[in-house]
DOBA-782814 format. One record per residue (C-alpha): residue number from 1; residue in three letters; y negated, z negated, x. Coordinates in nm, 3 decimals. Layout:
{NUM,ALA,{Y,Z,X}}
...
This chain:
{1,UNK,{-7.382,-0.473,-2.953}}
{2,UNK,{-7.308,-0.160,-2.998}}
{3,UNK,{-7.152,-0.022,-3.327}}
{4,UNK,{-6.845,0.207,-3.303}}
{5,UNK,{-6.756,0.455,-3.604}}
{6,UNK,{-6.431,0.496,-3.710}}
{7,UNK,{-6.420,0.814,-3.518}}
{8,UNK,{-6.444,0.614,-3.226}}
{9,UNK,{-6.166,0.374,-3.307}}
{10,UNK,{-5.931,0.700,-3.357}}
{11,UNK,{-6.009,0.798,-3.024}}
{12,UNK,{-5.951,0.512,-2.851}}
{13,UNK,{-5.623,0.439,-3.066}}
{14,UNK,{-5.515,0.783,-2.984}}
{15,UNK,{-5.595,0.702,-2.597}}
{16,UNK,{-5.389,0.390,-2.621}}
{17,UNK,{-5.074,0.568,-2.755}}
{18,UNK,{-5.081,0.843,-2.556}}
{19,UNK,{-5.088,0.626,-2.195}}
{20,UNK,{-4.807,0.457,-2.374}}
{21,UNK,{-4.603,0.723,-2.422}}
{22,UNK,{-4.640,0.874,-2.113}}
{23,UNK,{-4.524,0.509,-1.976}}
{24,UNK,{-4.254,0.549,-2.189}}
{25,UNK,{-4.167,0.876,-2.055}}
{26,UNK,{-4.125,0.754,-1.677}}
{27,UNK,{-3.953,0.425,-1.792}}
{28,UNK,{-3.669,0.651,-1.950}}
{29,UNK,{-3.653,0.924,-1.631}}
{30,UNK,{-3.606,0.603,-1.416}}
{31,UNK,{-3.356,0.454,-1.616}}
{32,UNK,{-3.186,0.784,-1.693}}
{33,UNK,{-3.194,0.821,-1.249}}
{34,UNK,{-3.043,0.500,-1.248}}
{35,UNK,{-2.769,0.554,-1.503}}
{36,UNK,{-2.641,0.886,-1.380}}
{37,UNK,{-2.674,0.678,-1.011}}
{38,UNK,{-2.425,0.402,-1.131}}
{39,UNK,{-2.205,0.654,-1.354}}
{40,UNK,{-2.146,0.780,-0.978}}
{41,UNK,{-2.078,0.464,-0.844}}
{42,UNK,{-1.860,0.305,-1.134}}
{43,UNK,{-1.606,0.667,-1.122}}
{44,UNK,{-1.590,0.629,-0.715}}
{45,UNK,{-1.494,0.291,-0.764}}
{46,UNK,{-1.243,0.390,-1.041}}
{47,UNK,{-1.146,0.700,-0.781}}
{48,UNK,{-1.038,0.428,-0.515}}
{49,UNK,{-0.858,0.221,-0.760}}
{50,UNK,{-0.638,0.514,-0.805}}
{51,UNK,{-0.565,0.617,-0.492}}
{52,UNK,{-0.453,0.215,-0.358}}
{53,UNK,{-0.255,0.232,-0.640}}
{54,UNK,{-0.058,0.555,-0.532}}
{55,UNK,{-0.046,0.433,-0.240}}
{56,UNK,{0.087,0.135,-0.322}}
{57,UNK,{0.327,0.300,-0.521}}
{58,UNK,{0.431,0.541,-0.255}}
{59,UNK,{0.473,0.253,-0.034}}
{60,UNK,{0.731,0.051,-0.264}}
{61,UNK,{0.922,0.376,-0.327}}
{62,UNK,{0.977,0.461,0.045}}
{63,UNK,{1.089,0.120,0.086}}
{64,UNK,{1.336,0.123,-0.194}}
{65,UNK,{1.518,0.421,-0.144}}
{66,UNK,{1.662,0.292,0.173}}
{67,UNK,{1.887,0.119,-0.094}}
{68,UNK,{2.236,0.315,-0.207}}
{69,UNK,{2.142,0.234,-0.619}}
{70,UNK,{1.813,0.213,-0.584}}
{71,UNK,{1.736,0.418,-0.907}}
{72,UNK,{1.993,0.228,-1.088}}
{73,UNK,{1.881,-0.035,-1.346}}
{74,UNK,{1.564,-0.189,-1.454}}
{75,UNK,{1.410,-0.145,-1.120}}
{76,UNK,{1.489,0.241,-1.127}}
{77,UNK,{1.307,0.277,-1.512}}
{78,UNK,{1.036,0.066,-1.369}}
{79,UNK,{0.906,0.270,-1.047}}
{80,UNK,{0.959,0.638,-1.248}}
{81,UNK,{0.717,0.429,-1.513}}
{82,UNK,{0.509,0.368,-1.221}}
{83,UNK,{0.535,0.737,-1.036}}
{84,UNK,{0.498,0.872,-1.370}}
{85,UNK,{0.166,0.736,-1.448}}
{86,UNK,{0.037,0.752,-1.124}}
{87,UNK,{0.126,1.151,-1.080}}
{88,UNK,{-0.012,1.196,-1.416}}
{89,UNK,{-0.299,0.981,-1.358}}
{90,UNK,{-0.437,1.262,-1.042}}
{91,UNK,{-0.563,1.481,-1.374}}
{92,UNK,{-0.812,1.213,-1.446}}
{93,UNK,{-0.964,1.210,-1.098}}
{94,UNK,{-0.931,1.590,-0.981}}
{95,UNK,{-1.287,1.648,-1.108}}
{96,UNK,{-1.392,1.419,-0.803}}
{97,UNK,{-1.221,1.631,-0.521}}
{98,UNK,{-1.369,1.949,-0.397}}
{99,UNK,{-1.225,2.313,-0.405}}
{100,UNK,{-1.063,2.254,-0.078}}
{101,UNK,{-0.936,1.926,-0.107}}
{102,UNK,{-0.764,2.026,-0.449}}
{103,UNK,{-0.653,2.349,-0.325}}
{104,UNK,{-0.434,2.076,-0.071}}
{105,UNK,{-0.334,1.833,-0.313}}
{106,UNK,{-0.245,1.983,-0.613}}
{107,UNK,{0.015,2.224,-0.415}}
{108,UNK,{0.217,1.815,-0.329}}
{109,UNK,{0.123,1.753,-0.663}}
{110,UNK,{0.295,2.054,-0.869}}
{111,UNK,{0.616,2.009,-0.599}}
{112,UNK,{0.637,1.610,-0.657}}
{113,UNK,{0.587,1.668,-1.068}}
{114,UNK,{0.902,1.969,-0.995}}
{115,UNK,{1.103,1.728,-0.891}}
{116,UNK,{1.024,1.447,-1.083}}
{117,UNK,{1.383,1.428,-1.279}}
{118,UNK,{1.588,1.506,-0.977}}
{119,UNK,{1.443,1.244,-0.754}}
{120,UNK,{1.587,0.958,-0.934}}
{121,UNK,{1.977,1.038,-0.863}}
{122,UNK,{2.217,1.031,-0.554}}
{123,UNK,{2.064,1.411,-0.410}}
{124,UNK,{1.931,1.284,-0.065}}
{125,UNK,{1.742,1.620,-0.028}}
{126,UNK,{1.527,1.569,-0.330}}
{127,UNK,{1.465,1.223,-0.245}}
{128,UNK,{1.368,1.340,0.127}}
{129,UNK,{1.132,1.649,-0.018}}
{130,UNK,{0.977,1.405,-0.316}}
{131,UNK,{0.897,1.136,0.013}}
{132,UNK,{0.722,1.438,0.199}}
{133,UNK,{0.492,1.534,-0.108}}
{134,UNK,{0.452,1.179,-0.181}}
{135,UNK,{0.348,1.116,0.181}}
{136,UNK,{0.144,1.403,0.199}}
{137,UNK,{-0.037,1.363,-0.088}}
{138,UNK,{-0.105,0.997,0.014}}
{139,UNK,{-0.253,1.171,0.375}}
{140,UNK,{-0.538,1.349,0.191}}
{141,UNK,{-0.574,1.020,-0.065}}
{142,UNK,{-0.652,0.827,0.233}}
{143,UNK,{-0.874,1.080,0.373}}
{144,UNK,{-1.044,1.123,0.065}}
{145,UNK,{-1.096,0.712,-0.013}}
{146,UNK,{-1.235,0.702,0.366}}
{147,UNK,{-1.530,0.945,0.205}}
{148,UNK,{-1.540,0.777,-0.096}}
{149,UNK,{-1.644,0.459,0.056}}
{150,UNK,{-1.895,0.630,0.301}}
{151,UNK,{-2.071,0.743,0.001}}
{152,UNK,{-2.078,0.417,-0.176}}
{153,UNK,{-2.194,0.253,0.124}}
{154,UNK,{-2.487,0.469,0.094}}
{155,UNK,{-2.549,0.369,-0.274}}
């Protein structure tokens, strides 16, 4: 057998620690990839959350204000809860869209927020311009879900 010196057993030691922390190295790129992969996926999922529920909210308003007193009562306070949040709700997500998509949307956006206060009351020409941004905006929501869930199909 052969003897080794302690200067031996330092190399080897050294050797050892060094593999290992190049190991370490790759383990934490690869998990780093895969955490900035699923950060993508988990705000795309969040992304079409948001836009089925504006559209669901969109949808129940447009039904509703077929009514004369629609924006009378609980039922009134409860849907400008709901049209609040969701309208204020777009700041969240507008990271996600690109220049030209928010160029489009924030225009309906701005208009729908304008006439936020005047939509709830008896003015059938602010209800029928708030419907049009509403509906528009819900147009490039759509659009923008139906690329949203090409990408995570990809994932």
């Amino acid at each position: 057998m052969t003897d080794i010196n302690s200067t031996g057993v330092n190399s080897v030691v050294t050797l050892i620690a060094i593999v290992l922390t190049v190991v370490s190295w790759i383990i934490t790129i690869i998990q780093s990839w895969r955490n900035r992969k699923l950060a993508k996926r988990v705000t795309a999922i969040e992304l079409i959350a948001y836009i089925d529920r504006f559209h669901y909210t969109y949808v129940k308003i447009k039904e509703r204000t077929v009514k004369k007193t629609w924006y009378k009562g609980t039922q009134g306070s409860e849907m400008a809860h709901e049209l609040s949040d969701v309208l204020s709700d777009y700041n969240r997500y507008r990271n996600l869209f690109t220049d030209d998509e928010k160029i489009s949307i924030d225009s309906k956006y701005a208009e729908a927020n304008k006439l936020f206060h005047s939509f709830f009351g008896e003015n059938q020409d602010y209800i029928d311009q708030m419907l049009l941004n509403l509906n528009l905006a819900d147009q490039d929501l759509q659009n923008k879900k139906i690329k949203v869930q090409g990408y995570l199909g990809k994932l």
